[in-house]
OpenMM code with the backbone's topology and positions (N, CA, C; nanometers):
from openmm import Vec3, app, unit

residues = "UNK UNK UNK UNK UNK UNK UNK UNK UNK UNK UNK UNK UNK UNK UNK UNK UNK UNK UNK UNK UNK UNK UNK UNK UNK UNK UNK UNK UNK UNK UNK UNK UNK UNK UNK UNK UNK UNK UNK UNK UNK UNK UNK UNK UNK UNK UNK UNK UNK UNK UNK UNK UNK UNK UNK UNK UNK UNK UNK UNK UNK UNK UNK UNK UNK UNK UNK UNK UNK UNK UNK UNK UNK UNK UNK UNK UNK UNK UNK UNK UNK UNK UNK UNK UNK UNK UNK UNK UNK".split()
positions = [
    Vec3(-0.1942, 0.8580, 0.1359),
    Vec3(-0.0687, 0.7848, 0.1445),
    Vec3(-0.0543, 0.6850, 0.0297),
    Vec3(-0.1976, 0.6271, 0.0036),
    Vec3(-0.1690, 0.5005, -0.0955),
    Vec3(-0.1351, 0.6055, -0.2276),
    Vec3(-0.1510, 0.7532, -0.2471),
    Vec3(-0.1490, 0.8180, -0.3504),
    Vec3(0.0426, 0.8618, -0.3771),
    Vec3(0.0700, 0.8708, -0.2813),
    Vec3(0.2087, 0.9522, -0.2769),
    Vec3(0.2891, 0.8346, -0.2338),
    Vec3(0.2875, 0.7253, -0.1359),
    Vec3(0.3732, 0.6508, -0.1050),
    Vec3(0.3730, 0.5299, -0.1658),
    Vec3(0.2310, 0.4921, -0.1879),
    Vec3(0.1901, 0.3332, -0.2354),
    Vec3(0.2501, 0.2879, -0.3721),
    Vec3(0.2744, 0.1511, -0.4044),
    Vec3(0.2633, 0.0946, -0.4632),
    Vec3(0.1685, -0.0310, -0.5388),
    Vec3(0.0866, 0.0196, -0.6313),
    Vec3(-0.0141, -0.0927, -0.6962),
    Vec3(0.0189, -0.2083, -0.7611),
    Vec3(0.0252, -0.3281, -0.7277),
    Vec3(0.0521, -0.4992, -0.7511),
    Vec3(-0.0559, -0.5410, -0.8235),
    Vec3(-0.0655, -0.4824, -0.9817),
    Vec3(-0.1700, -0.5268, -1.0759),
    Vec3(-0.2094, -0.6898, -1.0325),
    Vec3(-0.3180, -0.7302, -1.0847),
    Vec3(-0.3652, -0.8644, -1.0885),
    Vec3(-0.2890, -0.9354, -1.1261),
    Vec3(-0.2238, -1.0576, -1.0843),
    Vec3(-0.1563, -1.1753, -1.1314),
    Vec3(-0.2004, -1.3161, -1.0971),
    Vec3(-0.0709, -1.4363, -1.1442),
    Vec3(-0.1789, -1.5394, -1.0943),
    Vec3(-0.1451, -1.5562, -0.9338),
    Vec3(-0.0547, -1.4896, -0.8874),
    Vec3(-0.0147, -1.4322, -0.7113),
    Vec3(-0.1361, -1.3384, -0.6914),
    Vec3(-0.2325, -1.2963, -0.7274),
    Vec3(-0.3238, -1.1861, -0.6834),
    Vec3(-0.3048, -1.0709, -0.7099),
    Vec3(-0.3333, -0.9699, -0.6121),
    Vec3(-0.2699, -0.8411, -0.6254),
    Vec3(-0.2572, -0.7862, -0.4822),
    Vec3(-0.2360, -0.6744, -0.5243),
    Vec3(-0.2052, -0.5583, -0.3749),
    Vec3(-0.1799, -0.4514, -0.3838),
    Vec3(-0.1505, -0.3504, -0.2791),
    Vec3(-0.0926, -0.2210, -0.2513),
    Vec3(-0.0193, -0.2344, -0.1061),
    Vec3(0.1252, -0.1760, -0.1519),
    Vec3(0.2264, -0.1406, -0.0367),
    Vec3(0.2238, 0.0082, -0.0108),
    Vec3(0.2919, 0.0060, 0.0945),
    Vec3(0.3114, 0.1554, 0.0989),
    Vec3(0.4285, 0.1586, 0.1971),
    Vec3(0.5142, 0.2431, 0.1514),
    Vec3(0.6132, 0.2323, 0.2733),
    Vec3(0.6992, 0.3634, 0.3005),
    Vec3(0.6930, 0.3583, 0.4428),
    Vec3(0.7334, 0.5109, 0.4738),
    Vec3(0.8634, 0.4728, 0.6579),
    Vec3(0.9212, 0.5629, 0.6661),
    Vec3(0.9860, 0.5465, 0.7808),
    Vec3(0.9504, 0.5733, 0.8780),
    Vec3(0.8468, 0.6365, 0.9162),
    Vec3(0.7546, 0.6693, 1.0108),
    Vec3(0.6325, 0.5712, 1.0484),
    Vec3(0.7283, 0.4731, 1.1399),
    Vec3(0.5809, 0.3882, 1.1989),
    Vec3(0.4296, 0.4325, 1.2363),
    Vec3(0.4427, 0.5642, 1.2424),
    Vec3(0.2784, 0.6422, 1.2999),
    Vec3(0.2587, 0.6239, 1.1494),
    Vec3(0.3064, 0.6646, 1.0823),
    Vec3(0.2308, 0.6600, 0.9508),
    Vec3(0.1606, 0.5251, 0.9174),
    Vec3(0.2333, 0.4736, 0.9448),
    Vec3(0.2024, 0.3198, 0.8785),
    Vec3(0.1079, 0.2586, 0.9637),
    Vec3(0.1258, 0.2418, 1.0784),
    Vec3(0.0373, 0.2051, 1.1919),
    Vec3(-0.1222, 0.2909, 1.1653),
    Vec3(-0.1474, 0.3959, 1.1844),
    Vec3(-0.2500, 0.4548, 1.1206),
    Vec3(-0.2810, 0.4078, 0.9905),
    Vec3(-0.2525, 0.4072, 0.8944),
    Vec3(-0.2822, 0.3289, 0.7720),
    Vec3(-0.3504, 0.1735, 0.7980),
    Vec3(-0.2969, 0.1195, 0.8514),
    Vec3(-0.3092, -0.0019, 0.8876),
    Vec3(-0.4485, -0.0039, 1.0186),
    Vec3(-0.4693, 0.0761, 1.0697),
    Vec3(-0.5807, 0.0904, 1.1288),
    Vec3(-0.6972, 0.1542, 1.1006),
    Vec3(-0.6651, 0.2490, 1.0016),
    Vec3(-0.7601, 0.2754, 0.9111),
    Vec3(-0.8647, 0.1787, 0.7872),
    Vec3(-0.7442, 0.1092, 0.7578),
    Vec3(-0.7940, 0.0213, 0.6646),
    Vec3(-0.8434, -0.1023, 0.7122),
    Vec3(-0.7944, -0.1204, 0.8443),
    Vec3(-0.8583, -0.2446, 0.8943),
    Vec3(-0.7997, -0.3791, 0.8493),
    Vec3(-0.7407, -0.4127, 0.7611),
    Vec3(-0.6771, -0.5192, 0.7142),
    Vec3(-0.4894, -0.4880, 0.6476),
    Vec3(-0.4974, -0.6223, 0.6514),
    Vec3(-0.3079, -0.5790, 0.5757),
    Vec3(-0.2449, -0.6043, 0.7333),
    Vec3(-0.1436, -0.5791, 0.6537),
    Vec3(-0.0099, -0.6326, 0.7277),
    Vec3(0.1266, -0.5656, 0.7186),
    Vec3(0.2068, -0.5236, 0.8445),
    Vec3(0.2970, -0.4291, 0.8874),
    Vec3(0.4201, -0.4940, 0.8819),
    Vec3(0.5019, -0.5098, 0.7463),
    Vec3(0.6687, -0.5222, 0.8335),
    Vec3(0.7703, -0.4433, 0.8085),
    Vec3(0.8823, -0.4748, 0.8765),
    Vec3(0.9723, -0.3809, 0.8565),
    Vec3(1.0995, -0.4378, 0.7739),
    Vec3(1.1714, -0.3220, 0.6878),
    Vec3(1.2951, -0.3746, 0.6391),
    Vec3(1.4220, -0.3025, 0.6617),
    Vec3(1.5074, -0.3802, 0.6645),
    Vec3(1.6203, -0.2921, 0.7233),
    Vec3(1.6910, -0.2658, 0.5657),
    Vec3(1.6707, -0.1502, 0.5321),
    Vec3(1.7555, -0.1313, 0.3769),
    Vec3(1.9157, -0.1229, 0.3981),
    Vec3(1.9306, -0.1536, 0.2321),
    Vec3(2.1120, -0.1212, 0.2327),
    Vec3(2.1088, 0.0042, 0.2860),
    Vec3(2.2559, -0.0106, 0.2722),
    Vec3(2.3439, 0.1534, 0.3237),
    Vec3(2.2736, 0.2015, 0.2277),
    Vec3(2.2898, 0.2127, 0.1292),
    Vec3(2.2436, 0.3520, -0.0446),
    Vec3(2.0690, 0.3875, -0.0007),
    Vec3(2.0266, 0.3023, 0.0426),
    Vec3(1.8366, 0.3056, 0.0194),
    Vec3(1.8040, 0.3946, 0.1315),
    Vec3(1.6948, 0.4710, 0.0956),
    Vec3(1.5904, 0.5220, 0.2093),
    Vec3(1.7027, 0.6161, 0.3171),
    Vec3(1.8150, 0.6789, 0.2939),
    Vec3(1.8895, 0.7280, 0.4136),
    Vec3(1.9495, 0.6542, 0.4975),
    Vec3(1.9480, 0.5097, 0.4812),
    Vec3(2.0239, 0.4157, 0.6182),
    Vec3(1.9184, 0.4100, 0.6993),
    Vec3(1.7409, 0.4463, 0.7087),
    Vec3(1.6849, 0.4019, 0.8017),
    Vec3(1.5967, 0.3011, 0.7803),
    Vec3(1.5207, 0.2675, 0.8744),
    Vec3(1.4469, 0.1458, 0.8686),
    Vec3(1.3291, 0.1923, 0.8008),
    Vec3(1.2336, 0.0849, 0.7220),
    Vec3(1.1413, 0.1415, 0.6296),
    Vec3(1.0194, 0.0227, 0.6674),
    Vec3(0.9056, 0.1039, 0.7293),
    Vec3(0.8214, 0.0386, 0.7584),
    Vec3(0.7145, -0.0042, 0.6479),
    Vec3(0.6311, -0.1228, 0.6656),
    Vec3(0.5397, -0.1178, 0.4727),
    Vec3(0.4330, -0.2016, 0.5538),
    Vec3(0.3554, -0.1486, 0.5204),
    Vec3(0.1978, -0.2161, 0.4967),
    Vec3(0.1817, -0.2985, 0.3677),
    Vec3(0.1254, -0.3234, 0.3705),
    Vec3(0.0434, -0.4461, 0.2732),
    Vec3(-0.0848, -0.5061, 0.2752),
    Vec3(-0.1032, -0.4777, 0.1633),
    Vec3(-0.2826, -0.5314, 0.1830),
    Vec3(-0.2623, -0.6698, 0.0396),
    Vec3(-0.2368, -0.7633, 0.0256),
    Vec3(-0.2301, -0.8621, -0.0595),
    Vec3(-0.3329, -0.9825, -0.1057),
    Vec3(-0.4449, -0.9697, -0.1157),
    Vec3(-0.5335, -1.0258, -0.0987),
    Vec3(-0.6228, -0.9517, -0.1809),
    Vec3(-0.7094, -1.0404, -0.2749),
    Vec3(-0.8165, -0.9612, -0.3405),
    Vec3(-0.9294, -0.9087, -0.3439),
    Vec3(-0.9569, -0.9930, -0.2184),
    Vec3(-1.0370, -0.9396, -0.1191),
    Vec3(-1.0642, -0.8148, -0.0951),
    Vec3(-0.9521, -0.7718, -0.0464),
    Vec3(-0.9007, -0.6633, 0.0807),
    Vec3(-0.8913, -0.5399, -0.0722),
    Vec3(-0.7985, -0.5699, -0.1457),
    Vec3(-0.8188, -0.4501, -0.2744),
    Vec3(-0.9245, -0.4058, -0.3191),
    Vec3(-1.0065, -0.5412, -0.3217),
    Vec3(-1.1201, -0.5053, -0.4259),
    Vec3(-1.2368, -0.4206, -0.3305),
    Vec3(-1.2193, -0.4596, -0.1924),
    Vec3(-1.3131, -0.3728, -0.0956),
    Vec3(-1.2685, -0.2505, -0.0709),
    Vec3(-1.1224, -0.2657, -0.0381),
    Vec3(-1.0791, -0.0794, -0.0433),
    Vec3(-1.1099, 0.0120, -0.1595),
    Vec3(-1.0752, -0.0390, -0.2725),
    Vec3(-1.0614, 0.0580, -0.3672),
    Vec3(-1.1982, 0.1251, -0.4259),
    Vec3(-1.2937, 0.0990, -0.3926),
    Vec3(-1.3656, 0.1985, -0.3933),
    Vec3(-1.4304, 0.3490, -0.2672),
    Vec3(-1.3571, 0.2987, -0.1450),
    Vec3(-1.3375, 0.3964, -0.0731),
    Vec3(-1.2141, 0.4878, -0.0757),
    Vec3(-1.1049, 0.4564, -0.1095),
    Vec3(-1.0302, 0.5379, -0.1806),
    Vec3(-1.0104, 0.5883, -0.2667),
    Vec3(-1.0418, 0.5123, -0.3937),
    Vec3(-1.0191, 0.5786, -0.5463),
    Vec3(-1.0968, 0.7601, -0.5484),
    Vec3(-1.2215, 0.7580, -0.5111),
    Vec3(-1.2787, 0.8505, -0.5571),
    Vec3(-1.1353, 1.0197, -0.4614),
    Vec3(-1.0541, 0.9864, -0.4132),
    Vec3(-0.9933, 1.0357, -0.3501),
    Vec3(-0.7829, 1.1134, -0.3957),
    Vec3(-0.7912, 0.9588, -0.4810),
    Vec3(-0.6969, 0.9527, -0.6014),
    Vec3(-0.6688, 1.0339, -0.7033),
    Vec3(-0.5938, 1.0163, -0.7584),
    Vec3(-0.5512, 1.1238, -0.8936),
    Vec3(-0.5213, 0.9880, -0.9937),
    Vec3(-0.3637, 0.9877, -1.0036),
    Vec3(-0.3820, 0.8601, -1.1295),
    Vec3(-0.3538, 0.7453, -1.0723),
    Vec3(-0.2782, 0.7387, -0.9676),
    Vec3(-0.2697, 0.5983, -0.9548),
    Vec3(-0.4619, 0.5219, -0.8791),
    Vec3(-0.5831, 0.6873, -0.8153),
    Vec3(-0.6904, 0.6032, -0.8183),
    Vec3(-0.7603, 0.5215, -0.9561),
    Vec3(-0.7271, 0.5792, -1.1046),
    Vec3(-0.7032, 0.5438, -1.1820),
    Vec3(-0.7237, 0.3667, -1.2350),
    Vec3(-0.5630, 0.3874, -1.1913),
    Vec3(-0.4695, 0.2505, -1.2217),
    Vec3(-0.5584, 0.1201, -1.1300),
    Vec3(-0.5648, 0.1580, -0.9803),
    Vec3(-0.6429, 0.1269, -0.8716),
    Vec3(-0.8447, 0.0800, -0.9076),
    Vec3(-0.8844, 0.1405, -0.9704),
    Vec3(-1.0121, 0.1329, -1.0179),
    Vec3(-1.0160, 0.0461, -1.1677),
    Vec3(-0.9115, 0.0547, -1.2260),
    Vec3(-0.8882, -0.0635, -1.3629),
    Vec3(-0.8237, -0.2148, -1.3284),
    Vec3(-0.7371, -0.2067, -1.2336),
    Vec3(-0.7389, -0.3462, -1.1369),
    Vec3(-0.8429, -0.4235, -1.0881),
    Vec3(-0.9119, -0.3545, -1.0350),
    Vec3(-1.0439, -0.3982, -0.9527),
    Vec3(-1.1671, -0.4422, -1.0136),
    Vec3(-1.1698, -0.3646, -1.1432),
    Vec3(-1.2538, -0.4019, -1.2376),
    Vec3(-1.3140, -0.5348, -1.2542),
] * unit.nanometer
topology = app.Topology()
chain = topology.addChain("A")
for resn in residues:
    res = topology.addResidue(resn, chain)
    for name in ("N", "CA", "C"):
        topology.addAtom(name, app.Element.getBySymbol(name[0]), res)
């Protein structure tokens, strides 16, 4: 999911992260229990975005939480494990 849905929040002086957001709360909810950390909200998009439905997002924001995931995921990745493994660095 972090490969196809996610979004990577390079290092800043805010930290970093990965979102991911999908309309399917099972998705996200599983994600979020998988990973054990992060945080679930929801947004209600404009009319134009996402089909008119609600778009659920995880978040893991903390450098903590990146720098411990990303080596159980990356090896799993294509480019954004990549991008994900040069962050963490």
């Amino acid at each position: 999911m972090i490969e196809a849905e996610g979004t990577l929040l390079p290092r800043s002086t805010h930290g970093m992260g990965i979102s991911v957001g999908n309309t399917d709360v099972e998705i996200i909810s599983t994600l979020l229990r998988f990973v054990g950390d992060g945080r679930v909200k929801l947004h209600t998009p404009t009319p134009q975005a996402w089909g008119k439905k609600l778009v659920w997002f995880w978040e893991l924001t903390h450098v903590a939480g990146v720098t411990a995931l990303a080596p159980q995921v990356v090896p799993w990745m294509t480019v954004k494990g990549e991008k994900l493994r040069a962050m963490t660095a």
